[in-house]
N, C-alpha and C positions, 0 to 999 in steps of 0.2 A: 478474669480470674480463672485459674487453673483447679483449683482446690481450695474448698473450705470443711475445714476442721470445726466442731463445734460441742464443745462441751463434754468433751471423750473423758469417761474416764474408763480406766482396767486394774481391778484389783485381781490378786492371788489368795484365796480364803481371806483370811484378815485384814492381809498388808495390801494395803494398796500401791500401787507404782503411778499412777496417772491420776490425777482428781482435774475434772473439768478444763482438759486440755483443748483451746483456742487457736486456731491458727492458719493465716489464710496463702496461700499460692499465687502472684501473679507471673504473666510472661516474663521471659527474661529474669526472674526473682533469682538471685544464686544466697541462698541461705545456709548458714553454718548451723547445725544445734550443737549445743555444749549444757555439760554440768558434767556432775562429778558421776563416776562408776556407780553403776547400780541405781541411777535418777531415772531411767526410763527413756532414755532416747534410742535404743535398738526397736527395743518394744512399741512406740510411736511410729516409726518406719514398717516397721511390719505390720503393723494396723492398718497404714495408709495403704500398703502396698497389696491387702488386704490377704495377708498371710496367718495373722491374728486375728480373734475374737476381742469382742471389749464388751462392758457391762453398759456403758449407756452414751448417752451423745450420736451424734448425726456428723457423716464423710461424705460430703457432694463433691461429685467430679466433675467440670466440664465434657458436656457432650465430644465425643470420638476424640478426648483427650489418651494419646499414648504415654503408658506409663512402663519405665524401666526400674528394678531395685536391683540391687548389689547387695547382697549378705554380705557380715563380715568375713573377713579367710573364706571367701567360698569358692573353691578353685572349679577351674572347667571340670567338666568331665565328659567324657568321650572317647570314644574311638576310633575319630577321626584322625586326619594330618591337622598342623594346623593350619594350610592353606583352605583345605577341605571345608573345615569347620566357619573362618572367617566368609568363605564365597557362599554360604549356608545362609547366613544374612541375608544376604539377596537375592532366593530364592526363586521370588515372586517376578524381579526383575531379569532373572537366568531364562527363565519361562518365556519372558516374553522374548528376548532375544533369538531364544529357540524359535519360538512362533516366527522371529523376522526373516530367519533366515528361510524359513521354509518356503513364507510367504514369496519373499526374493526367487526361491526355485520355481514359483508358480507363475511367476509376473515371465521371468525366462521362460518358459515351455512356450513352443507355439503352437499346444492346444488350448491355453487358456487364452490366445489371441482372437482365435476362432468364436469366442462365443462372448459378444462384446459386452453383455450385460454382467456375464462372471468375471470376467477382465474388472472392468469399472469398480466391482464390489472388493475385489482383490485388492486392487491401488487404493480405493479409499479405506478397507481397512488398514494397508498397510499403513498409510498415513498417519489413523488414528491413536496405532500401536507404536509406530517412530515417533512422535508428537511426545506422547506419554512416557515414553522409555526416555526420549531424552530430559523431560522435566523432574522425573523422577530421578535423575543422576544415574542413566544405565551406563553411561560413556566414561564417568569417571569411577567404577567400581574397582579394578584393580588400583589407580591410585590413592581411593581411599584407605582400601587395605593398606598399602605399601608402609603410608605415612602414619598410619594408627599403630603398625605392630612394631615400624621403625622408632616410634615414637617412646612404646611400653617395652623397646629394649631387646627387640627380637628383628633388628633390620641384616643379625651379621648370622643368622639361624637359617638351617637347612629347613625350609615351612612344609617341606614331606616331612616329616619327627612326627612320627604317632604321638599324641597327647596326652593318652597314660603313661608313656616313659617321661614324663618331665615331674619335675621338682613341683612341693606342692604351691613354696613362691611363686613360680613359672606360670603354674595352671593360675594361681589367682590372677596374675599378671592379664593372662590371656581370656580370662573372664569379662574383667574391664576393659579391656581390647572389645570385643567382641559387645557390649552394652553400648561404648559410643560407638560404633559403625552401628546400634539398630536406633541411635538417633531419636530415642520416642522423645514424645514432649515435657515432660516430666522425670525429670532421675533423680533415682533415690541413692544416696552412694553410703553406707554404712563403714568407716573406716577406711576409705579406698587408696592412702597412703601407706597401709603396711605394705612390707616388701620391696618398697620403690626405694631406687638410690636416689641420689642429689638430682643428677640428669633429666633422669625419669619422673622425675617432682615436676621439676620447671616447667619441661613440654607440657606434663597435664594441667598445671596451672594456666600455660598459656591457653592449651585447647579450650579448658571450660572456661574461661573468660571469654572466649569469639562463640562458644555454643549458642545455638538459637531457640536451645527450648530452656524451660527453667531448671534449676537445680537445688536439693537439698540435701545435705551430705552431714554427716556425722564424722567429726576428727576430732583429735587430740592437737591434729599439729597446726599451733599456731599462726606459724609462719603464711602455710597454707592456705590457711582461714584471712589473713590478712591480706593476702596477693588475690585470693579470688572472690571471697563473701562481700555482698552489698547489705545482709543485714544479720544480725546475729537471733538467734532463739535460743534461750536458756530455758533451762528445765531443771527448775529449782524447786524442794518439799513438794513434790509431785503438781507444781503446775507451772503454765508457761510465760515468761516476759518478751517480749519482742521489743528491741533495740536498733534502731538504725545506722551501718558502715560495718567496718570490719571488726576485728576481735579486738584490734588494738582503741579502738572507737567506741566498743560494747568495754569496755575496762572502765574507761572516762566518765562515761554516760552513767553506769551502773553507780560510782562513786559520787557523782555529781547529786543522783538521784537519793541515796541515800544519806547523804547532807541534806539536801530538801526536804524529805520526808523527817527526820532526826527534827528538823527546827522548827517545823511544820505540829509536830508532836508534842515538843520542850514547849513550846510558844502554847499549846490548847492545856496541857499541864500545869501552866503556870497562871493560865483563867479561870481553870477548875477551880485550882488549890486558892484562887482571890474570893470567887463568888461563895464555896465553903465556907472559907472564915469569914466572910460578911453575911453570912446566913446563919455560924455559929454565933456571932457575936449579937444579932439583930432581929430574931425570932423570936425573941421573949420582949422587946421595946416597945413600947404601943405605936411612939411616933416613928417608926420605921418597920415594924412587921408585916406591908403589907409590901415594903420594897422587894425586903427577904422575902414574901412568898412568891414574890415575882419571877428571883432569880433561882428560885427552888425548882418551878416550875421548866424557865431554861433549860439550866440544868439537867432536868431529865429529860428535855426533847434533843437535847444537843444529841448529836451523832459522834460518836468517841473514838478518836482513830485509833488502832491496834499499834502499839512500840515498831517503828521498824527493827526488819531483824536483821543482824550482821550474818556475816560466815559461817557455810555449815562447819562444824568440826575438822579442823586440817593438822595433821601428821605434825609433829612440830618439833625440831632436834636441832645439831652442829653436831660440825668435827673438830674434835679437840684434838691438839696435837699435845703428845706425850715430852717430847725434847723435840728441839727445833735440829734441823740438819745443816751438816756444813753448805758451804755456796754451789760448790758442786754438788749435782745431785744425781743424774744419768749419761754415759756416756756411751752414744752408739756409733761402729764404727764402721763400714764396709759388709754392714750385714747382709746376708744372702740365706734364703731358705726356700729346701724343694722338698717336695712331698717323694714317698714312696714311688718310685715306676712311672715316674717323669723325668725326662729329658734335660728339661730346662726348668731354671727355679720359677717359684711364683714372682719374686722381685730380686732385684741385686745391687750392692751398692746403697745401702741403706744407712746416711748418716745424720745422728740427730744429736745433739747433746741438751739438756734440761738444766737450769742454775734455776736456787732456791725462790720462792715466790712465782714462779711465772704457771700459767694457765694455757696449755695448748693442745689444740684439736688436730686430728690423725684422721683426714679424710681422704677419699678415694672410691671408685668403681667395686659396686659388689663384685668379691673375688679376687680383688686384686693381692689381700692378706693382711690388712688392717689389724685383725683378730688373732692372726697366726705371729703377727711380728708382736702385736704384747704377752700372749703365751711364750715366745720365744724370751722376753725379757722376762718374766714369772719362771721361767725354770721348765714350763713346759711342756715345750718344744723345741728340740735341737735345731742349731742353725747351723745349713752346709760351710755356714766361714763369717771372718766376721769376730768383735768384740763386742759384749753387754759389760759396762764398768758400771756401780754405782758410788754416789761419793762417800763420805764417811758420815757416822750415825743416821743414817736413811733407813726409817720402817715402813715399807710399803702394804696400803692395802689393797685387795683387788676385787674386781665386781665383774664378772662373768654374768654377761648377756644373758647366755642360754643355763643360768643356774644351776649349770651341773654340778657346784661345790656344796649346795644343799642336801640333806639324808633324807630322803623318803618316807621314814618307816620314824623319824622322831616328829615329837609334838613340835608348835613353835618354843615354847619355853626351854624343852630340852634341848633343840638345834642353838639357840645362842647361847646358854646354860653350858653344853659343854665346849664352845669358843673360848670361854671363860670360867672355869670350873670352882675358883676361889672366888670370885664375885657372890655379895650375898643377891638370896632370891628377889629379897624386896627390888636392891638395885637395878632387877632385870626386868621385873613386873613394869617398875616404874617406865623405862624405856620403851620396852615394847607397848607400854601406855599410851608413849609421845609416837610413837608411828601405829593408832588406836587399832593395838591388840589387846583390851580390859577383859576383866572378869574369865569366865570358863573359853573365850576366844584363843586364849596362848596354849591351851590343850587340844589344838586340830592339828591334824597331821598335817607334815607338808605338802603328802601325796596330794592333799584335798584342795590344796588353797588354789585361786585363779593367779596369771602371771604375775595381775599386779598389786597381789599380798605373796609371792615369792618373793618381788622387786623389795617389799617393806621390809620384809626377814632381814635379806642382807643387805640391804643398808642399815639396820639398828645394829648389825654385826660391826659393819665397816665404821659406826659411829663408836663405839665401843674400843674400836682396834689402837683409836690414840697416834694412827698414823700419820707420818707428816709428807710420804708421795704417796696418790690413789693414783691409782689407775685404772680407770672404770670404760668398761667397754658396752656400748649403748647401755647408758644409766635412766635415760627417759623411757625407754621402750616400756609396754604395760603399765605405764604410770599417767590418770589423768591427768589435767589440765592445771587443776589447784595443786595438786600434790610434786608435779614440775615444778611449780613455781615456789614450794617451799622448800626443793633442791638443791633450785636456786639459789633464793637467800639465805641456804646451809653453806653452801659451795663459796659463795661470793665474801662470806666473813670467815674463810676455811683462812688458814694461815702458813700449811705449808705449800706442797709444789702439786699440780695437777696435771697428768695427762689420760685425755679422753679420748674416744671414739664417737662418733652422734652425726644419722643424717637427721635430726633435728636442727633446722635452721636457726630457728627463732632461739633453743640453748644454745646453738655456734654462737650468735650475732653477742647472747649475754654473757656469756663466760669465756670465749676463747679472747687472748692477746696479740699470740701467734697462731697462725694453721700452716701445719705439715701435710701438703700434698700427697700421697703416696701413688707412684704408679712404676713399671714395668723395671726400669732405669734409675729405680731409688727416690728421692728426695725431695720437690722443689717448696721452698719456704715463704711463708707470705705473713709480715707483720700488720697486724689487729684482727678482725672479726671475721665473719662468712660476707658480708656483703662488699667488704674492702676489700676482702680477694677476688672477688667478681668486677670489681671499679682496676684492682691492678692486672688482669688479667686483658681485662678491655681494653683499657692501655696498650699493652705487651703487643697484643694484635694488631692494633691500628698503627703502632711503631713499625713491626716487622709487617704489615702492609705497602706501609709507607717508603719503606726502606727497598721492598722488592719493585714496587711503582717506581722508584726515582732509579735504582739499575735497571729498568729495562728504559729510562725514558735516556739514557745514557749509549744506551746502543746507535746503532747506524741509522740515517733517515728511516732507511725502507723496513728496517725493523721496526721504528717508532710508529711508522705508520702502520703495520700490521699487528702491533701492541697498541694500539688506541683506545680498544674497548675496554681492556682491562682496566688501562687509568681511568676509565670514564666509569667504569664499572665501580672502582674503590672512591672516586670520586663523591658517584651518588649514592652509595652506602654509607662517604661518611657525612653526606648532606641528612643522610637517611637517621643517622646515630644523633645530629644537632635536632634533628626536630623531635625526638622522641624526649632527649633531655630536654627540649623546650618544653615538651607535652608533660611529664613529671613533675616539671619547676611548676606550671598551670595549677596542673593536680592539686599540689603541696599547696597552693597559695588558697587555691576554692576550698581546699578542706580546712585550711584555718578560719579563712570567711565561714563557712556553713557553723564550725565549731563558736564561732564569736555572734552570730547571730541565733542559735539555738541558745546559749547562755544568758542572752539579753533577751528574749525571748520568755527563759524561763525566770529573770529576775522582775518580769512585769509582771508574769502571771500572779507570781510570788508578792509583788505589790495589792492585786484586784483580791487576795486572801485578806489582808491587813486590815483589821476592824475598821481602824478609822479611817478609811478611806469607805467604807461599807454605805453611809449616807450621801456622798458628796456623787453626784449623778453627773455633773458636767466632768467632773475629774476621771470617775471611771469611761467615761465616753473617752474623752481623751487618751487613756490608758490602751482601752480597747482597739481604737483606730490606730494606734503605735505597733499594737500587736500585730494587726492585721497588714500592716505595713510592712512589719518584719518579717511574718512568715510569707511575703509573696516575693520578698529578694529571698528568701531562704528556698523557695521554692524553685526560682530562677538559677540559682546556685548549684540547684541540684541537677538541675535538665542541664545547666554546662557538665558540670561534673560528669553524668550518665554519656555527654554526647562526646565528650574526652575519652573515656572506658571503652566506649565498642571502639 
């Protein structure tokens, strides 16, 4: 065990954020925490990371346990290069390199030949210090770097760039760059998916899946949470549940759980309200008021379980469409757009066209102009060439990322209030109700709100607008976890046409049909989701592999033979491609077994509750040794599973 948490809480004057917060750290643990904005999961990390105070509870660490945190947006800062700053890491290990080399000058001198006893002390410390530098990975330091900052998107970057001229993206970028190269044993990751494009996701999912210390990370994105989390931590009414697999697994479990406990509840409910009425009816009988005092007595030693609770409060709306639009809905044609005092455009060749009902994502490389081409469709930003048609009766609404179409200086009521100036007030109270702005809430200024009570403004706007094409440019960004997902199922029974932006995986995978590409040369099209673009893409590759292996295997002997590697190369890449889909298919099968044997699992336990099984001692033996039965393949299950994952 890495870390134990134990009964933490922290409040602020009144409010409390944490009550008797629980939760333990092993090796290798890669844990997700989730709940909703404002639950206290910043605040938990900062406690651990012991950046925070807390009012009571106990934080043990493992002895010469290294511990790493990542605030959220907390960009580098420095005055360094960035080669400067990542070789800074290794400090410790620079030192000693120094020291070798010196040492090396003094083994060469033939004054220290001269004196054999300093000689000897020389070589064996050099020994001691080679030994060490290379266990410590001194030999692979600039490849570490290389492949961390290639990794976070900085492999095509002059790494002389001073670090205060970059973007504040960049610096965060090169934050977390810079936390896995210090490799402690423990990392804390706070958010550590803003900023990152698709690319830059993947590698670090793959990275902290091979990591060798544990991890805990705080995300919104699901996706992420799924591809890397082995257990989830919720932080729900200020305290913790711990759930075992990923987020799509903590969904299941959580749901499962409160079916159990719901029936577990209804079932001691309906005991109650039996032993009552037979206590009302049988407490004044002679020949039976001593049964009724019996169950009187019960009754008051029972132990009364509290209602499980549902969902805290979730945002809750749709977009209505005003009149539906013709079949045609967008048509783009050879679009082309350059900035100011550039040469060459940011894209060109940009053809998309939209028909009614359809739902498609607009992804691509930070920068490539995602954002600049639906401005250019909204009116604005001019495009160097090029048509924007739209079809007939088409009302579009638009969602601006970075909310610049929001006013400052009005309340929320007045910022939607005058969107719609004939709208009566109730009508608007009522809505901004349903994305919970109540009571004196819709009189904060905008200036005041966090992002994602910006994100709530204008979507109760865009709900309002009766549009039948949005056009939303990252719509998840600043919005938790629940609140995505009631976007979700707004979006999913939306009726007119959709086109988005989102490196949100896990919304691409639910809501996109088709994905539009976007890069340098315009266009390329991929019909269904984000993970089927990734399956056609795989494709594509091993086709046009394929295709360059069999012309060269087409050439002359003496060429065949000096192209041999290559085939043999694509060869065991694509033995390399069959075993990993072997190793997923595995995956997919153990996680249905683990899932069917925790359900039977929990349908026995759910049996040893059942009164009338409460007297019969061979039947609960029975039961019990089935259980125990279950959890030791469930256990076995798991140790495959885990030995599948590294």
């Amino acid at each position: 065990m890495l870390l134990q948490v134990s009964n933490v809480s922290k409040s602020y004057g009144v409010s409390a954020i944490l009550s008797h917060i629980s939760m333990q750290v092993l090796e290798r643990d890669r844990i997700g925490l989730v709940g909703v904005n404002g639950a206290g999961k910043s605040t938990l990390l900062k406690i651990i990371a012991g950046e925070l105070s807390y009012d009571s509870g106990e934080i043990h660490r493992a002895k010469e346990t290294k511990l790493g945190y990542l605030a959220q947006n907390s960009g580098l800062q420095s005055d360094r290069t960035i080669i400067a700053e990542m070789r800074a890491v290794f400090s410790h290990l620079l030192d000693a390199e120094r020291e070798l080399r010196s040492l090396e000058q003094r083994i060469a001198d033939p004054e220290t030949h001269a004196d054999e006893k300093k000689y000897d002390e020389t070589l064996e410390r050099y020994a001691k210090i080679s030994d060490w530098f290379r266990e410590q990975g001194g030999f692979e330091i600039n490849t570490r770097i290389n492949s961390v900052l290639h990794g976070m998107g900085f492999g095509d970057f002059d790494l002389e760039t001073a670090i205060n001229t970059l973007s504040g993206g960049q610096k965060t970028r090169l934050a977390l760059a810079r936390i896995l190269l210090q490799a402690p044993d423990l990392l804390l990751l706070d958010e550590p998916t803003n900023h990152l494009d698709i690319e830059t996701l993947t590698w670090l999912e793959n990275y902290l899946r091979g990591y060798a210390g544990a991890i805990v990370v705080v995300s919104h994105d699901r996706y992420f949470l799924d591809a890397m989390a082995n257990t989830i931590v919720e932080i729900e009414r200020h305290t913790a549940t711990r759930y075992t697999g990923n987020y799509s697994r903590y969904l299941e479990l959580k749901a499962a759980n409160y079916e159990i406990n719901m029936k577990h509840y209804e079932k001691q409910q309906d005991e109650i309200a039996k032993m009552e009425q037979f206590i009302q009816k049988n407490i004044v009988r002679a020949s039976t008021t001593k049964r009724a005092q019996s169950r009187r007595k019960a009754l008051e030693k029972m132990e009364r379980m509290d209602k499980p609770m549902g969902d805290l409060k979730k945002a809750h709306f749709s977009f209505e469409v005003e009149r539906m639009s013709g079949k045609e809905v967008l048509n783009i044609r050879d679009l082309s757009v350059t900035f100011d005092g550039r040469n060459n455009p940011l894209f060109r060749g940009a053809d998309l066209q939209l028909t009614r009902g359809e739902m498609v994502a607009l992804v691509g490389p930070n920068g490539i102009g995602k954002s600049t081409l639906l401005k250019a469709v909204m009116g604005l930003t001019e495009p160097s060439s090029g048509s924007i048609q739209f079809g007939s009766h088409v009302k579009v609404g638009y969602y601006d990322q970075e909310h610049t179409r929001l006013n400052d200086q009005n309340t929320i009521l007045e910022e939607v209030w005058s969107a719609y100036p004939h709208m009566e007030e109730a009508r608007i109270r009522t809505v901004l109700g349903n994305f919970l702005f109540s009571g004196d809430e819709v009189q904060k200024r905008i200036s005041t709100l966090s992002g994602g009570e910006k994100a709530r403004v204008l979507l109760a706007k865009l709900m309002l607008a009766g549009a039948n094409l949005l056009i939303l440019d990252e719509p998840t960004n600043h919005l938790d976890i629940f609140s995505k997902e009631v976007l979700e199922a707004a979006l999913l029974d939306y009726e007119g046409t959709l086109l988005f932006i989102s490196h949100d995986r896990y919304f691409l995978n639910k809501m996109a049909e088709r994905i539009v590409e976007l890069g340098p040369q315009g266009f390329q099209h991929f019909l269904g989701n984000y993970d089927e673009m990734l399956e056609k893409k795989a494709e594509l590759e091993e086709a046009a592999q394929e295709a360059q292996s069999k012309q060269k295997a087409a050439g002359a002997s003496v060429a065949q033979a000096q192209e041999s590697t290559p085939a043999l190369s694509y060869e065991a890449e694509k033995q390399a491609r069959r075993e990993e889909r072997n190793k997923q298919r595995k995956l997919e099968q153990l996680e249905i077994e683990i899932a069917e044997l925790e359900e039977n699992i929990s349908a026995m336990e759910e049996k040893l509750a059942d009164p009338a099984i409460f007297n019969d001692y061979i039947k609960i033996q029975e039961i019990q040794a089935e259980v125990e039965s279950l959890k030791a393949q469930l256990a076995a299950s798991y140790e495959q599973w885990e030995q599948y994952m590294q």
